[in-house]
C-alpha positions in Angstrom: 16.3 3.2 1.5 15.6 3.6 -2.3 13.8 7.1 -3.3 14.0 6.4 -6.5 11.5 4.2 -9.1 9.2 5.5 -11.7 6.3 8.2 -11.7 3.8 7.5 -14.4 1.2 10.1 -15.7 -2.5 8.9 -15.3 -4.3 8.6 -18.6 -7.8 7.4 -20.2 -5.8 3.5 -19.8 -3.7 2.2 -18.1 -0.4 1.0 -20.5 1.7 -2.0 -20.3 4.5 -0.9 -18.4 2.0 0.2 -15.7 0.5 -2.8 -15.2 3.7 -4.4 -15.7 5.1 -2.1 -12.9 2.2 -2.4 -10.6 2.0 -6.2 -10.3 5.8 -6.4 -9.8 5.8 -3.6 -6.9 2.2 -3.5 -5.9 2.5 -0.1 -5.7 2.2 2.7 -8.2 2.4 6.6 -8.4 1.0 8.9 -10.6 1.7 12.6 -10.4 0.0 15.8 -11.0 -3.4 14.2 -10.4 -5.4 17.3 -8.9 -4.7 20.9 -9.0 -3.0 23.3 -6.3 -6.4 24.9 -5.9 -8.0 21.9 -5.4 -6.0 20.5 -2.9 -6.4 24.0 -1.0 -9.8 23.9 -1.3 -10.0 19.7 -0.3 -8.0 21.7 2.8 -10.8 23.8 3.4 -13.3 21.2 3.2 -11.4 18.8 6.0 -11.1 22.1 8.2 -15.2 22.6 7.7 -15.9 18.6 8.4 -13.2 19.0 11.9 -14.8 22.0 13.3 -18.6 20.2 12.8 -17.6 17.1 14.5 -15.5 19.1 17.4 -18.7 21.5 18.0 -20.8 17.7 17.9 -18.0 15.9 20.2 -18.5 13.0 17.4 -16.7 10.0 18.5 -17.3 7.6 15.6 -18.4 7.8 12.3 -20.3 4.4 11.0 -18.8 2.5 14.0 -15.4 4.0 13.2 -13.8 5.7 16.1 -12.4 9.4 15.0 -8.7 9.8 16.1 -8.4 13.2 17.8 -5.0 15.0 18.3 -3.8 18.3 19.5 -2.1 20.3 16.4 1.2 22.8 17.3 -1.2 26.0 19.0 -2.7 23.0 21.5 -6.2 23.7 20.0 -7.9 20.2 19.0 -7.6 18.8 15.7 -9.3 15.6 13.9 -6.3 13.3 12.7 -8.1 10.6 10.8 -11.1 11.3 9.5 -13.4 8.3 8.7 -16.4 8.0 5.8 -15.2 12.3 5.3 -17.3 12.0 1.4 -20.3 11.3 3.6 -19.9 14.7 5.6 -18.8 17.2 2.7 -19.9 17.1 -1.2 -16.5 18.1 -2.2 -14.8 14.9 -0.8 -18.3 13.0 -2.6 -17.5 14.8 -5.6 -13.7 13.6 -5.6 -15.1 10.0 -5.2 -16.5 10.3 -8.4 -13.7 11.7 -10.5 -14.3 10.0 -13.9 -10.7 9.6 -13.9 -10.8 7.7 -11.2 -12.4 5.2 -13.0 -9.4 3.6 -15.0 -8.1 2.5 -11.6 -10.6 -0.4 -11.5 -8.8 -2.5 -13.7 -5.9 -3.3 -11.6 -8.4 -5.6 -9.8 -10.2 -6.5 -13.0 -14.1 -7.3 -13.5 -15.9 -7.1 -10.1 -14.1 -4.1 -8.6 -15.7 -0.6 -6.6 -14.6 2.0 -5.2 -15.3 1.0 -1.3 -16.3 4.6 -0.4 -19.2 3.6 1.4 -17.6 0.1 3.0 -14.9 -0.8 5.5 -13.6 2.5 6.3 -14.8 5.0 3.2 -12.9 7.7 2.5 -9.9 8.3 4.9 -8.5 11.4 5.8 -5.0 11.2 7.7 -3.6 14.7 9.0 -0.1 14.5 10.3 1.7 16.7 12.8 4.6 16.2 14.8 4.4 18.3 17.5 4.4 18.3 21.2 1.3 16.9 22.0 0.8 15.5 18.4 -1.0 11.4 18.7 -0.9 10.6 15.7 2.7 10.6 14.1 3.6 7.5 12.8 2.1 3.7 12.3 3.9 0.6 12.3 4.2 -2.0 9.7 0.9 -3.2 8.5 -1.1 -5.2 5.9 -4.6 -3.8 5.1 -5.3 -7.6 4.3 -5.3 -8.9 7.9 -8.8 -7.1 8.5 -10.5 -9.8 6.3 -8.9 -12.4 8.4 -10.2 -10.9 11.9 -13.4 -10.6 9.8 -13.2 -14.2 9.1 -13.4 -13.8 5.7 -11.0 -14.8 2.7 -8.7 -12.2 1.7 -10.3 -10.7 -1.1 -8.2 -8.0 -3.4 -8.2 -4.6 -1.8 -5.7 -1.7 -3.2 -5.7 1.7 -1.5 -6.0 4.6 -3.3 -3.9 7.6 -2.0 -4.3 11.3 -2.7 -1.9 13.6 -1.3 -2.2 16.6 -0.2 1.3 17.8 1.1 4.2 17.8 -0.9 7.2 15.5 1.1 10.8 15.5 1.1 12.1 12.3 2.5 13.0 13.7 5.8 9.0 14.7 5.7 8.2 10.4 6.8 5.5 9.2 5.3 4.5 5.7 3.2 7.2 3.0 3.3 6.3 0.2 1.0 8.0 -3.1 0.8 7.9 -3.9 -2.7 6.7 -7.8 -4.0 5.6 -8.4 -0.6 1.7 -8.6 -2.2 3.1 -12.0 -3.7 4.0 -13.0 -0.1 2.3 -16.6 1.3 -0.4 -16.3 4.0 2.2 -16.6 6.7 4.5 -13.8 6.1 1.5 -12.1 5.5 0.7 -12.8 8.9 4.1 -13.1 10.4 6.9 -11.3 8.3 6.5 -8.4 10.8 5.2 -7.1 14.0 2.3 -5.8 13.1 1.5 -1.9 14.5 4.3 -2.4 16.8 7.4 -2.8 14.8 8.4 0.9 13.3 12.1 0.0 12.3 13.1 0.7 8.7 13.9 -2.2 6.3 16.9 -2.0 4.0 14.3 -3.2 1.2 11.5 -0.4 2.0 11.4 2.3 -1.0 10.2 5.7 0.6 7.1 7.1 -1.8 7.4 10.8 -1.8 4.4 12.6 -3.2 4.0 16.1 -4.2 0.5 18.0 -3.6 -1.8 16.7 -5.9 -0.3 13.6 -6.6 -2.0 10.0 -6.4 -0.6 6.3 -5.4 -2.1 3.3 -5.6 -1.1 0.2 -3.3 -1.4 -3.3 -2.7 -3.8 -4.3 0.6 -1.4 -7.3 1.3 1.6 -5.2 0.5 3.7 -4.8 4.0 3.7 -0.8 4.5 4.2 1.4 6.9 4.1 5.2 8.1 7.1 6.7 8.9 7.5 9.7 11.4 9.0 13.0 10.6 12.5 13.7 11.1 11.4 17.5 10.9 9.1 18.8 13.5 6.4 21.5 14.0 4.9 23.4 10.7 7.0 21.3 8.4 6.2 18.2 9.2 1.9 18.8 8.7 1.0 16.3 5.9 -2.5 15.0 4.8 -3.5 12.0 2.8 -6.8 10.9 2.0 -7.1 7.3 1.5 -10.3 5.2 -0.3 -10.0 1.3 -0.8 -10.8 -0.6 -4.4 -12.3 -3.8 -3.4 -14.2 -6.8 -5.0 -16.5 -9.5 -3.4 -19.2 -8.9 -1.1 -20.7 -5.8 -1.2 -20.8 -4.5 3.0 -21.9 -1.3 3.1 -21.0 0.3 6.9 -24.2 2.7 8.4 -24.3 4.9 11.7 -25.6 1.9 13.4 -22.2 -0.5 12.3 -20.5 -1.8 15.4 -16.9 -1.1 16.0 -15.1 -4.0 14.9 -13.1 -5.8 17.7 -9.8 -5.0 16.3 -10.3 -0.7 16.1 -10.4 -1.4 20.3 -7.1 -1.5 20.0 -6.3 1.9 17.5 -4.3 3.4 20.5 -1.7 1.2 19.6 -1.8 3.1 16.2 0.4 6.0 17.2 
């Protein structure tokens, strides 16, 4: 497994060599993009948005079923957090970094942040403990949600924002880099999808420090892999939003649950 592959800086444009970089990979990584303090307080915020929706016994936000875990004291925790910028301003107000904005052109003219569509803004919280659910997740494109959609697949990057600082050892996102240039099959067929967790000799390992922000390729083949550390350690949140282009579908609390989130248990 390859650690190693250039961090840029994220500035008012984005240069040559990372767009160069990014269309090669389909994946890029910029560091340092929020604070320490923000990140504690983005922290706070996701611990504010858990407790409301334990107190409420929410289920599903926009037709989006909330994934519930038990953290390391056995007390109940939210694990992926759905549309969380609708349910604090401080996630809203992230949405809306102005720096954020540069990010649009690695889809081009026609490209939005898709806060308010397919899944918003994702929060993933991590724990590998005893009675943790939510660990790991097999290799996946986000592409093959158009497909079950019926739709064509339309460009779709995910935007990451970390909010744990990982050591290799820590898991976390496995990329397979080029395979955003792959043919519909292998798109479809190169893995397993959800079920297959092996490593691949050609997966590079992205490790994040607090604060820092990837970008990647919907129809890049990724996974999440589980950490070789347990308890404390191995906590780790992300927050996830998608750039998209194409028809603008905007999900409300009266969206149905799409056929394929029947099936998120198979998400470990």
């Amino acid at each position: 497994m390859n650690h190693a592959y250039t961090k840029f800086t994220l500035g008012e444009t984005l240069t040559d060599e990372q767009n160069y970089f990014f269309n090669r990979n389909g994946f890029i990584h910029f560091k340092n993009f929020i604070k320490p303090e923000t990140v504690n307080d983005i922290i706070e915020a996701s611990l504010k948005v858990q407790q409301d929706w334990i107190t409420q016994e929410k289920d599903k936000v926009n037709g989006i079923p909330i994934k519930y875990g038990k953290d390391l004291d056995g007390s109940t925790l939210v694990q992926r957090f759905a549309f969380v910028n609708q349910y604090h301003p401080l996630f809203e107000e992230l949405a809306h970094d102005p720096r954020l904005e540069v990010l649009l052109n690695f889809i081009g003219p026609g490209a939005r942040f898709g806060t308010s569509e397919k899944d918003g803004m994702v929060l993933n919280h991590y724990v590998n403990g005893p009675e943790s659910k939510f660990t790991q997740m097999g290799w996946h494109t986000d592409g093959l949600r158009d497909i079950f959609h019926g739709q064509k697949l339309n460009p779709m990057l995910n935007v990451g924002i970390h909010l744990s600082t990982l050591k290799p050892e820590n898991g976390g996102l496995r990329v397979l880099p080029g395979t955003h240039k792959q043919s519909l099959y292998n798109l479809l067929f190169r893995k397993k999808y959800f079920l297959d967790n092996k490593a691949d000799l050609k997966e590079v390992a992205i490790i994040p420090e607090a604060g820092d922000l990837t970008i990647h390729d919907g129809r890049l083949w990724h996974r999440v892999a589980q950490s070789a550390v347990t308890g404390e350690e191995s906590r780790r949140r992300v927050i996830y939003f998608p750039i998209i282009a194409g028809k603008y579908e905007p999900k409300h609390e009266h969206s149905p649950t799409a056929f394929y989130q029947r099936f998120a248990k198979l998400v470990k």
